[in-house]
C-alpha positions in Angstrom: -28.8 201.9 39.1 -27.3 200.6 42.2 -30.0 198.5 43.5 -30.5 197.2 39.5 -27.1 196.1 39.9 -26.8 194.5 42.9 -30.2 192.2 42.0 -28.1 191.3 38.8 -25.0 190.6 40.8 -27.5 188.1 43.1 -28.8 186.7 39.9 -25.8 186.1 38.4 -24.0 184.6 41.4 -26.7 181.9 42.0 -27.5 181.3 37.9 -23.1 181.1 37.0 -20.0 179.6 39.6 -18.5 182.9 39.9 -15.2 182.9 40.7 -13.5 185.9 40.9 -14.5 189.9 40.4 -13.4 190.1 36.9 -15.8 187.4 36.0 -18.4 188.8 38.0 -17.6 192.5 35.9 -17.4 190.8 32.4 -21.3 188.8 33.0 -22.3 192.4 34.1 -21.1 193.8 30.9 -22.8 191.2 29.2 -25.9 191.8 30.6 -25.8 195.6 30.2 -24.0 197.1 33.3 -20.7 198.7 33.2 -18.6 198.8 36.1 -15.6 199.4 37.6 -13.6 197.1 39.8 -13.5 199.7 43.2 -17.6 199.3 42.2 -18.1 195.2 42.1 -15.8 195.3 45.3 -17.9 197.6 47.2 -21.3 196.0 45.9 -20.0 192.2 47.5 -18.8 193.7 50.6 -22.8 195.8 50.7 -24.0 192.5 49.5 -21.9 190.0 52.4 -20.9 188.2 49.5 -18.1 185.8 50.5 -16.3 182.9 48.6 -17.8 179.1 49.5 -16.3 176.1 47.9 -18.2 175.1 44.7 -18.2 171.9 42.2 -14.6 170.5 42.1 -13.3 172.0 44.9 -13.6 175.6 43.3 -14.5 179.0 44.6 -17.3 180.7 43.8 -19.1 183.8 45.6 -22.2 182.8 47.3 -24.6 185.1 49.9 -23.4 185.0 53.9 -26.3 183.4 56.0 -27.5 185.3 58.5 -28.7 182.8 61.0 -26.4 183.8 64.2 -25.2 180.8 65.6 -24.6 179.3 61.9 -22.7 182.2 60.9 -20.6 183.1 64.3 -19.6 178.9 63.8 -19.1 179.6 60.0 -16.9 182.9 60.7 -14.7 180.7 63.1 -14.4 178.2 60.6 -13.0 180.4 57.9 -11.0 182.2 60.2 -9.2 179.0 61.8 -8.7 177.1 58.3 -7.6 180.0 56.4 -5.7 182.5 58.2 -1.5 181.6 58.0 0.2 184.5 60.1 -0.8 188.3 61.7 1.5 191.2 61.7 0.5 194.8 62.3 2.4 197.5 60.1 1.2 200.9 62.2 -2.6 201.0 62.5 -2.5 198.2 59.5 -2.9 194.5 60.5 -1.7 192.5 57.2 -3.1 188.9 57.1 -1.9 186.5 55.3 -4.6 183.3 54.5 -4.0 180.4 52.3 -4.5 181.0 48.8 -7.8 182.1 47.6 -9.3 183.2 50.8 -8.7 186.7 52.0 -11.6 187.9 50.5 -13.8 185.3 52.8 -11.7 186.1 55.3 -11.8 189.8 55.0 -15.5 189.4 55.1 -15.9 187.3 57.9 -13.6 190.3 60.2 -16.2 193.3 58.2 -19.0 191.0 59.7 -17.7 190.0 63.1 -17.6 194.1 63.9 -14.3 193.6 65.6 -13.7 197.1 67.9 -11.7 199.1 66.1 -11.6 198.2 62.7 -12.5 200.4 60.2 -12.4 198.0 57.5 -10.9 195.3 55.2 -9.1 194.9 51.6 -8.5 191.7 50.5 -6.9 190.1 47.7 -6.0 186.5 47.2 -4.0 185.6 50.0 -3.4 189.0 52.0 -6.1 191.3 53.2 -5.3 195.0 54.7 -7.2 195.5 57.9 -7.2 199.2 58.4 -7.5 200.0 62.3 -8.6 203.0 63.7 -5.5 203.7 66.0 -2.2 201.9 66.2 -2.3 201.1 69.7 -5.7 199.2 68.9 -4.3 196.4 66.9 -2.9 194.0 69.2 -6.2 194.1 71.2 -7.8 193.4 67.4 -4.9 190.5 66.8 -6.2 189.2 70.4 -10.2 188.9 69.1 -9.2 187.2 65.8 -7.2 184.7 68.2 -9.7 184.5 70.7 -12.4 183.6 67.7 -10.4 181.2 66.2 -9.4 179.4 69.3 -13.2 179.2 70.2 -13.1 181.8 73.0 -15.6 184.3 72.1 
């Protein structure tokens, strides 16, 4: 059921501007999958679904490309433009991004493999990086800098 879900999910994303998750659950409905939210989030973080601009300035979720250099460039870049402010809270960085992209930002630190972080929650303009010790999150505040400024 998984794997029939996830094709549908690809499907759907490239047939439809998908916008947000809700969408994406209410054309799955439609087309004969029920889902919960926790589900659809998990699918387009298995997936490396990330937000890309679409017609009219818009979001819309598209597939990550996987060519390296393309994508380590493309990281950077959402990184840089999006991300307003870091602040750790324990072993939880909070992030705060511009409006609309935590979740391509959230996916862009999942994909980069930073040391030490477990993973990502995103919602509009926040996402919850949960790292594995407290100690570890300035060093993981240091990468994301590093990235952005072009360093790594």
């Amino acid at each position: 059921m998984k794997g029939k879900r996830q094709e549908k999910i690809l499907e759907l994303i490239k047939k439809y501007d998908i916008e947000t998750q809700e969408e994406l659950t209410r054309r799955l409905q439609e087309a004969g999958f029920s889902s919960t939210q926790g589900t659809i989030s998990r699918d387009i973080r298995e997936l490396k679904l990330t937000k890309v601009a679409g017609p009219g300035g818009r979001q819309k979720y598209a597939p990550i490309i996987t060519e390296d250099l393309h994508v380590s460039n493309k990281y950077r870049r959402v990184l840089s433009e999006a991300i307003l402010h870091m602040e750790s809270a324990e072993n939880i960085l909070v992030v705060k991004t511009v409006p609309g992209m935590a979740m391509a930002c959230g996916a862009a630190i999942d994909s980069i493999s930073i040391k030490g972080v477990v993973g990502c929650i995103a919602g509009d303009d926040t996402i919850m990086c949960v790292v594995k010790e407290t100690p570890m999150v300035k060093d993981v505040i240091n990468e994301i800098n590093l990235i952005i400024k072009g360093s790594k």
